[in-house]
Legacy VTK file of the C-alpha trace (Angstrom):
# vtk DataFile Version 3.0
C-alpha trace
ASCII
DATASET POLYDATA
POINTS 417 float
22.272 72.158 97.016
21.638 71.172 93.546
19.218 68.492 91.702
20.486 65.672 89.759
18.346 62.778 88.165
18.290 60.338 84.861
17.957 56.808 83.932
19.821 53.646 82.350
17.929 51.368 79.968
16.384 50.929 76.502
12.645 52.338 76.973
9.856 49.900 75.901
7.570 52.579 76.206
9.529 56.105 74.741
6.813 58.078 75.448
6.053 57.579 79.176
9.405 58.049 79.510
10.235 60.780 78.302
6.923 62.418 80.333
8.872 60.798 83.471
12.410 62.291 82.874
10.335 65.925 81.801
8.093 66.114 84.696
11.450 65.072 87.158
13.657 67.474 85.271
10.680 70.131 85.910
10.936 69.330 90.123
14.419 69.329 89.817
14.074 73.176 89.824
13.460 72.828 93.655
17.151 71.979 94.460
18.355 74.565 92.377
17.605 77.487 89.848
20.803 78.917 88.587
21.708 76.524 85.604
20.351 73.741 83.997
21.786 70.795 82.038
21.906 67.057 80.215
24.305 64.436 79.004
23.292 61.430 77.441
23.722 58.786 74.546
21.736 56.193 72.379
22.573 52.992 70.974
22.427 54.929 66.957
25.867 56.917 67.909
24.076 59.874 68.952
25.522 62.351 72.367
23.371 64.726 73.407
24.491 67.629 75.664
23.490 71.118 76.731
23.692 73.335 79.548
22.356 77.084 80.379
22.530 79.482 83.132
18.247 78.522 82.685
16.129 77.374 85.727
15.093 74.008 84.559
11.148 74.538 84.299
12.021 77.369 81.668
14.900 74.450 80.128
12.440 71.531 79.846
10.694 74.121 76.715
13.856 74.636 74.895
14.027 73.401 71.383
17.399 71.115 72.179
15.595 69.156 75.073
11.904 68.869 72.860
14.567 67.490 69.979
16.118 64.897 72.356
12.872 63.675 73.885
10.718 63.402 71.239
12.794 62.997 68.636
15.289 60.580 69.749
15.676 57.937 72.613
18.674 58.001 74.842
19.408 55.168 76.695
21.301 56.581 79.192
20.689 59.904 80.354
21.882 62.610 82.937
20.029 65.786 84.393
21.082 68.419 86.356
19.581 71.551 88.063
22.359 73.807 89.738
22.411 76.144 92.396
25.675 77.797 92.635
27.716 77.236 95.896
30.865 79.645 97.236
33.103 77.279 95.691
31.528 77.046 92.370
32.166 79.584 89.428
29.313 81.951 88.348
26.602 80.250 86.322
26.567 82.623 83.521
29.734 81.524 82.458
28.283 78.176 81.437
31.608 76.203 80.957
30.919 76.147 84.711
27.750 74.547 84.520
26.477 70.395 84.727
27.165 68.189 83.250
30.745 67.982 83.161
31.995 65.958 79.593
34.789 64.525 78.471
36.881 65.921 75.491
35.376 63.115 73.386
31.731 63.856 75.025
31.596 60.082 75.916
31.896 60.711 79.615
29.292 62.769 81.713
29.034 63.302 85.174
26.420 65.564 87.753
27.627 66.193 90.990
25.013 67.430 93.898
27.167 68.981 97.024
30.264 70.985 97.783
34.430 69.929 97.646
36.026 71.638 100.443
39.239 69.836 99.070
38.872 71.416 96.157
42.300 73.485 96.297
44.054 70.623 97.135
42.845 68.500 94.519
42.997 71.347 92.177
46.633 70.449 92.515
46.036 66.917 91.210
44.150 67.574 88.069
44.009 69.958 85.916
40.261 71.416 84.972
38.742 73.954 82.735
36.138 75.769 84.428
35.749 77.393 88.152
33.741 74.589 89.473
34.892 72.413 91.937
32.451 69.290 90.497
34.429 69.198 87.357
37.182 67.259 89.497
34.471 63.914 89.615
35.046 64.207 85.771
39.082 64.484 86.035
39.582 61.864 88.623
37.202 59.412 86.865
39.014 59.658 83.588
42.715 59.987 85.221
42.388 55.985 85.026
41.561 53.903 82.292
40.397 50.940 84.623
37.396 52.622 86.186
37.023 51.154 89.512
40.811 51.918 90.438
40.091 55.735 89.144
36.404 55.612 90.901
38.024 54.154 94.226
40.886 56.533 94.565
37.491 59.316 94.668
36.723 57.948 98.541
40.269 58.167 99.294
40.486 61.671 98.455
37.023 63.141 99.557
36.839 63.186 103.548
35.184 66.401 104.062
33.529 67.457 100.601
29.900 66.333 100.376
28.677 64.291 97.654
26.128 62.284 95.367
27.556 62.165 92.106
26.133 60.310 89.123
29.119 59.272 86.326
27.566 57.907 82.616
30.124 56.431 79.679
29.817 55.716 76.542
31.739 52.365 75.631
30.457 51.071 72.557
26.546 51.844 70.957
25.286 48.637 72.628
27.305 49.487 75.498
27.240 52.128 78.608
28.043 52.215 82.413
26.603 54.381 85.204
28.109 54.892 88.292
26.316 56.579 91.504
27.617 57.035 94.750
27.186 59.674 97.647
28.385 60.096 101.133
26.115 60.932 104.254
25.847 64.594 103.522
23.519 64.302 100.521
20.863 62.271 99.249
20.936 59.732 95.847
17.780 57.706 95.565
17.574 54.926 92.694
13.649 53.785 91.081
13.712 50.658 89.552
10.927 51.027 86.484
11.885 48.173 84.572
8.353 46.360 84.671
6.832 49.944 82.996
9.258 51.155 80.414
12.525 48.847 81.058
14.332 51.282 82.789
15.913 52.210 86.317
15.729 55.838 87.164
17.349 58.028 89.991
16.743 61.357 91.789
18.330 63.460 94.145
15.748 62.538 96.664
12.169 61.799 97.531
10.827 64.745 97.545
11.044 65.622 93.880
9.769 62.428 92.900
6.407 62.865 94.466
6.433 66.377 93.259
7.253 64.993 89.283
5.117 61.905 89.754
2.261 62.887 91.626
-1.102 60.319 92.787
-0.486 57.288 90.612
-1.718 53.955 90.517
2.322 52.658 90.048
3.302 51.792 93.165
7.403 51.757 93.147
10.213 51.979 95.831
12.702 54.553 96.501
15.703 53.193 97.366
18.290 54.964 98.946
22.180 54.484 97.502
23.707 53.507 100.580
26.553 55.770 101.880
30.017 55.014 100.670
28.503 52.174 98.323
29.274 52.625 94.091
26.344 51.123 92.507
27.244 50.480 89.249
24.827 50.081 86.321
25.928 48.365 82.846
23.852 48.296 79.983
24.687 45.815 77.456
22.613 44.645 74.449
19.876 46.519 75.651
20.035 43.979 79.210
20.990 46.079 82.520
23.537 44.461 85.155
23.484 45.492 88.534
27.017 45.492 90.519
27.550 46.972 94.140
30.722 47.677 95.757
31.623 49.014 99.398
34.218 51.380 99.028
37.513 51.641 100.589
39.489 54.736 101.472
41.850 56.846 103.292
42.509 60.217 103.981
44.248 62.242 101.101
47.373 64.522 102.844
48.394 67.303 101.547
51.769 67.389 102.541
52.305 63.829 100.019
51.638 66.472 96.643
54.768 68.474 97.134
56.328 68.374 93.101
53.517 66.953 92.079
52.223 67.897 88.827
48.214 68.255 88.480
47.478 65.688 85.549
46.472 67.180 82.332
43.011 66.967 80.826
42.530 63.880 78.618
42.203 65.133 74.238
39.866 63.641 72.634
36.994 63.976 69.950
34.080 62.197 68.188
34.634 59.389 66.261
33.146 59.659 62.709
30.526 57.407 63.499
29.093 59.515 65.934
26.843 62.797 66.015
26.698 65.424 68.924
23.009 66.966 69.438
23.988 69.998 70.910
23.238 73.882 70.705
26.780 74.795 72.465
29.878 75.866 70.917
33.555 74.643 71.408
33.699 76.935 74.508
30.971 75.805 75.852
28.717 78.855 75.620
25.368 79.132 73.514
25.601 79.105 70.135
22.777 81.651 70.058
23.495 81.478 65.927
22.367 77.727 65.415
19.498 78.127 68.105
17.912 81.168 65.899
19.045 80.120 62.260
15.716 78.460 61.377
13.898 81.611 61.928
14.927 84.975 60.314
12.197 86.835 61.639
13.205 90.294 63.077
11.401 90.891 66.364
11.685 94.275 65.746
13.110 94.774 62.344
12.464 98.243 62.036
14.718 99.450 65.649
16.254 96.163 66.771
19.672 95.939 66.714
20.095 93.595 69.492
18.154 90.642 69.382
17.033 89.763 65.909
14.905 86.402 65.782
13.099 84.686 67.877
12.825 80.594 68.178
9.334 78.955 67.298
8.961 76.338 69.831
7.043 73.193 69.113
3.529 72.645 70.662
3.229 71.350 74.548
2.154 68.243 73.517
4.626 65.867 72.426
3.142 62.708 72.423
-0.245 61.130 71.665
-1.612 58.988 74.885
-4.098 56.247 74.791
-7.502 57.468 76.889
-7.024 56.993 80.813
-9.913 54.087 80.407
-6.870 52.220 78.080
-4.189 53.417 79.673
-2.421 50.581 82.083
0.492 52.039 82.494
-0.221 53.430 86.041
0.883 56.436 85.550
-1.868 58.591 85.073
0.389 61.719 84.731
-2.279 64.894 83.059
-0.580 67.201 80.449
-0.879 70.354 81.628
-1.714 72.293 78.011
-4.502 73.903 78.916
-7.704 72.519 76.890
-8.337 76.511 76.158
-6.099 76.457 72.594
-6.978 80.177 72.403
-5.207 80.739 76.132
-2.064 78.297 75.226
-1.165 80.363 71.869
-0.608 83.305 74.478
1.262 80.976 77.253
3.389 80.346 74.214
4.015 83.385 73.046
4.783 84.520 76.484
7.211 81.861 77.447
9.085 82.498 73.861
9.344 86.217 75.292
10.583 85.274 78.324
13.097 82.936 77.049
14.113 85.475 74.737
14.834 87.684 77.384
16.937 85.679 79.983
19.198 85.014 76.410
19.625 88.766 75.815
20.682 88.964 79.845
23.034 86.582 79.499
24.393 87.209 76.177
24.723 91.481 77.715
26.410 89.862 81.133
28.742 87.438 79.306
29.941 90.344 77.071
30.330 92.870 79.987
32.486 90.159 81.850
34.613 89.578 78.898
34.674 93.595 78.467
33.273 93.540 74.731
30.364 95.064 74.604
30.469 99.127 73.966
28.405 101.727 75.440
27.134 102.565 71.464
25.643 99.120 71.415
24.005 99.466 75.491
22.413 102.431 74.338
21.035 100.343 71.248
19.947 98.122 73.141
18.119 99.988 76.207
16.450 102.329 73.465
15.275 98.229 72.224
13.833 97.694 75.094
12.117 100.520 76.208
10.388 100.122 72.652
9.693 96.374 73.839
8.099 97.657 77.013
6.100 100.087 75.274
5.000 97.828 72.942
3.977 95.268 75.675
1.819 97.566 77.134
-0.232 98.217 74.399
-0.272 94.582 74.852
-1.278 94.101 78.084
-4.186 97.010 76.962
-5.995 94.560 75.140
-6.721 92.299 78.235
-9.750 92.726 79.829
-12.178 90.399 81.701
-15.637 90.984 82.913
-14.651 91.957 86.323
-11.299 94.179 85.142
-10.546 96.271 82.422
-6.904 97.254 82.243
-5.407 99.465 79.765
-2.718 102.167 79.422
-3.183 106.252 79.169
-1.841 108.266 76.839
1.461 109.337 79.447
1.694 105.488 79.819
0.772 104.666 83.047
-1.775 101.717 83.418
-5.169 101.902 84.665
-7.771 99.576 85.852
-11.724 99.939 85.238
-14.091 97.727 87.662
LINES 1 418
417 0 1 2 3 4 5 6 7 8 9 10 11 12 13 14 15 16 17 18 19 20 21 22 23 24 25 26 27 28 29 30 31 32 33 34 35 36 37 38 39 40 41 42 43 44 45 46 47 48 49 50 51 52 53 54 55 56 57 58 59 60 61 62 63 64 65 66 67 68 69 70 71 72 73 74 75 76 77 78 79 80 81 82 83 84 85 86 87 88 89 90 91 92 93 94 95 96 97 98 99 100 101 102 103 104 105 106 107 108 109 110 111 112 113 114 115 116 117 118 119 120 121 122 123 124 125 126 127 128 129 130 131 132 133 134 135 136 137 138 139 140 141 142 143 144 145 146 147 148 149 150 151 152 153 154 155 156 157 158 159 160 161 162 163 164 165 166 167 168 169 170 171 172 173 174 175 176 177 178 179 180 181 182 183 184 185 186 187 188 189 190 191 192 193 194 195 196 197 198 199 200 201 202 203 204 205 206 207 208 209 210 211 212 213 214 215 216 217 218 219 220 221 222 223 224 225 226 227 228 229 230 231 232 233 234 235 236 237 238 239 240 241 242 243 244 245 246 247 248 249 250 251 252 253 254 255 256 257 258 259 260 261 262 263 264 265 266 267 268 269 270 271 272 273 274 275 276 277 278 279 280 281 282 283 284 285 286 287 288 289 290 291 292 293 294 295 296 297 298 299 300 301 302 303 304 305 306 307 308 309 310 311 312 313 314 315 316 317 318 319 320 321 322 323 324 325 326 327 328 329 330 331 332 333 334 335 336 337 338 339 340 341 342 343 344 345 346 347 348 349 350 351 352 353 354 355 356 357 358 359 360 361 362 363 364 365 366 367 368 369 370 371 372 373 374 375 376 377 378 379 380 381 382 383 384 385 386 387 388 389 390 391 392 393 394 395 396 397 398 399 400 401 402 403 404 405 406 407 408 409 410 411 412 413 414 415 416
């Protein structure tokens, strides 16, 4: 089970909606915990995409996603929170993680479910990662008229389960997205276009109450019908609304004797466009570029391991108009607590913790690709033990009136009442 969610349409009101996609991206996190990812585009030539083995609540306070939110607005974006299945590859290899993209980054595509003809469709098309959603991405580009390519996906899934969600880039004034499902899993579409011009959709109802809340808004989920492709086109900012019934047949295997699995489609960026992006050409982190504006040593008298640390922007994003002026109807509350003193440590903390699941990933990553040395192991251990030491003096300065907490002198904690 995974999450998948994202909208079509030119905002008329950026800021709600980028609290809307944050606070469904957050919820997201109840379908799945393992990865976390976006692909999207803008009318300026911009594609943005990133993915990390990150549960999405911890993803939604990365720099990248702050960048895209606040500092740019996509008109077509895709989410995805994923929890790894038995035919999916391990989400610490993130070239296995959503969104799946095109060599040019013009295509994306989310996939919520499992393809139990993945082996036989693995002879079809050829695909770079371990994951069995990456054939959506394969199969939609194996055709350059989209409905034939898009069709021939009903005639080959029988048994897989599916709600996929396919964006493209065709021009900057123009984009397409596709969504379709089958009865095994759950697509919902919101149509927002009366409060910020936009049509959203999420996996199901569930985490849309959970992102949304009590709000004066009242809007309909509506249910993508199985076996129907909705298709979305935006055009000069104006969104079309097609809907096809699908046709299919079951795929056999015994038809792909000598057949040769299609090859990935090349492809880059064209020089009038500019990828927003913290991910390498193979996919993985560019841990580099994510710490380059800050050269501050978290340890720089010991650490060998992890040497900077990211400053994250405030909570707070946006300025809102008071509730009494606000007639939006969503009456969504930032949750920054109104304690500045507190959220200075909830930052601090969350940059620690952030800083940590990169240093796991970063030691698993290089232990899978046997390149990390037991010299280096030790360095790092001996940097963490120092980290732990030094976070208990931390956690020796707490106290309340009820609890004083500290730690002795052999390091073990104790409580006062």
């Amino acid at each position: 089970m995974c999450g998948v969610s994202g909208y079509i349409g030119k905002s008329t009101y950026p800021e709600l909606s980028a609290m809307i996609i944050d606070n469904l991206f957050k919820r997201l996190e109840l379908r799945g915990k393992d990865a976390s990812g976006f692909w999207g585009c803008d009318s300026k030539g911009n594609i943005f995409y990133h993915k990390e083995p990150s549960k999405s609540s911890n993803f939604v306070d990365t720099a990248i996603w702050k960048k895209v939110t606040t500092d740019y607005s996509p008109n077509l974006l895709l989410v995805h929170a994923r929890n790894t299945s038995p035919t999916s590859g391990h989400a610490r290899t993130n070239k296995n993680n959503h969104p799946f993209v095109s060599s040019n980054k013009r295509i994306g595509v989310v996939h919520n479910g499992v393809l139990y003809e993945s082996p036989v469709l693995k002879k079809l098309f050829e695909i770079n990662s371990s994951t069995d959603s990456e054939l959506f991405l394969r199969m939609y580009e194996s055709d350059p008229d989209r409905m034939v390519s898009l069709s021939s996906i009903f005639s080959k899934i029988n048994k897989g389960h599916m709600a996929v969600a396919v964006g493209e880039k065709i021009t900057n004034d123009e984009m397409n997205l596709y969504l379709f499902r089958n009865v095994y899993r759950p697509l919902c579409v919101v149509d927002l276009r009366e409060l910020v011009g936009q049509i959203f959709f999420v996996s199901n109802r569930e985490v849309w109450d959970a992102a949304i809340g009590d709000c004066e808004y009242k809007c309909d989920l509506i249910e993508v019908p199985v076996h129907e492709l909705w298709h979305f086109n935006l055009k000069n900012d104006q969104i079309e609304i097609n809907k096809y019934k699908a046709n299919f047949s079951e795929l056999v295997e015994s038809e792909l004797t000598g057949i040769n699995p299609i090859k990935i489609t090349p492809g880059t960026l064209s020089t009038d466009e500019k990828l927003i992006t913290e991910l390498n050409e193979h996919e993985e982190i560019d841990y580099a570029a994510r710490y380059k504006n800050n050269p501050t040593p978290i340890y720089p008298y010991q650490n060998k391991f992890a040497q900077t640390v990211v400053t994250q922007s405030d909570k707070t994003a946006f300025n809102y108009p008071e509730i009494e002026d606000d007639d939006s109807g969503f009456n969504i509350i930032d949750d920054t607590s109104s304690n500045k003193k507190v959220s200075a440590v909830e930052k601090e903390i969350k940059e620690i913790k952030s800083i940590l699941e990169d240093i796991d990933v970063m030691v698993n990553n290089a232990s899978i690709e046997g390149s990390i040395t037991e010299d280096k192991i030790k360095d790092l251990v001996e940097s963490l033990k120092q980290t732990k030491m030094d976070l208990k003096s931390t956690l020796a300065i707490t106290e309340s009136v009820e609890v004083q907490q500290g730690v002795d002198f052999n390091g073990n904690y104790y409580s006062h009442y």
